[in-house]
Structure formats: structure tokens, C-alpha cells
C-alpha positions, -999 to 999 in steps of 0.1 A, spaced: 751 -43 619 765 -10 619 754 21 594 775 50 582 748 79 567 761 114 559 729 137 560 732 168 537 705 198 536 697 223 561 709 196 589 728 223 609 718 249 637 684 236 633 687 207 662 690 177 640 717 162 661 694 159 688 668 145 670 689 119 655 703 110 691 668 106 711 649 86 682 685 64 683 677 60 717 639 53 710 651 22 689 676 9 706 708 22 687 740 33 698 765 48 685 774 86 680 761 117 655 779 154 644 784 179 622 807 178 597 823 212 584 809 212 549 773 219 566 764 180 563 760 160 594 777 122 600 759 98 620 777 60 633 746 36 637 745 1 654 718 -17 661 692 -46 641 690 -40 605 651 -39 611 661 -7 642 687 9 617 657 6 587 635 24 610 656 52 622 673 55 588 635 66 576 627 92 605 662 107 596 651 112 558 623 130 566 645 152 594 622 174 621 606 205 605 630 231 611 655 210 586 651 203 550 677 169 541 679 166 505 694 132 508 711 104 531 737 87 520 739 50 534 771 26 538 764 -5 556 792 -25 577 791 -57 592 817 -44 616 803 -45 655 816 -16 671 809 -15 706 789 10 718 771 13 754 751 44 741 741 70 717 760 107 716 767 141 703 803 142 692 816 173 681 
């Protein structure tokens, strides 16, 4: 299952990215995060529906230097292939 979220808020210059990318890691999802140029921040998801629940919910809340005012969620049953999780720019 793979999860499309744009994050919107403060999510920029505030080390969301890499907050996104180690709790990815910490529940076995791959797939990539960055910044888009409107300020909001995309993120590619793959993993368990139950892994992609849980790291969905860490990313709402964000890390307390960023303030997300929402996540928006589009769910795919495509299976992208992807050996890791990165930063993409």
C-alpha cells in the first residue's frame, strides 16, 4: 500500500524532513520525503496500512520546532518499489 500526504504548516527549515525519514525508517517504510516550493512538504509512503497508520499519526503531530496545520492523505494500491527511505530535493 502506498500513501501520498502533503504536509502544510511551518514544515520547512525546521528539520521535518528528517524526522519524517528516521520514524519511516523506525516502521518499516520506504519511500522518499521533500519540500515542495509553496512551503508544504510531500512525502511517498509504502509500507503495511497498519506501519503507514502509525507514521501517518507521528507526522500530524510534527516535532516541536514545526507547527502542521493539516496532512492531506491519498491512498494508492500502487507497489512502488522502494529498497529505502530518503530526502529528495
Amino acid at each position: 500500500m502506498n500513501a501520498r500526504l502533503i504536509i502544510t504548516g511551518n514544515v520547512q527549515g525546521v528539520g521535518f524532513r528528517a524526522f519524517v525519514r528516521n520514524r519511516a525508517i523506525k516502521n518499516n517504510i520506504t519511500g522518499w520525503v521533500k519540500n515542495l516550493d509553496d512551503g508544504s512538504v510531500e512525502a511517498l509512503l509504502s509500507g503495511s496500512q497498519e506501519n503507514l497508520d502509525k507514521l501517518i499519526e507521528i507526522t500530524r503531530r510534527g516535532t516541536p520546532w514545526s507547527k502542521v496545520s493539516d496532512v492531506v492523505v491519498t491512498y494508492s494500491e500502487d507497489r512502488e518499489e522502494y529498497s529505502l527511505f530518503e530526502i529528495i530535493s
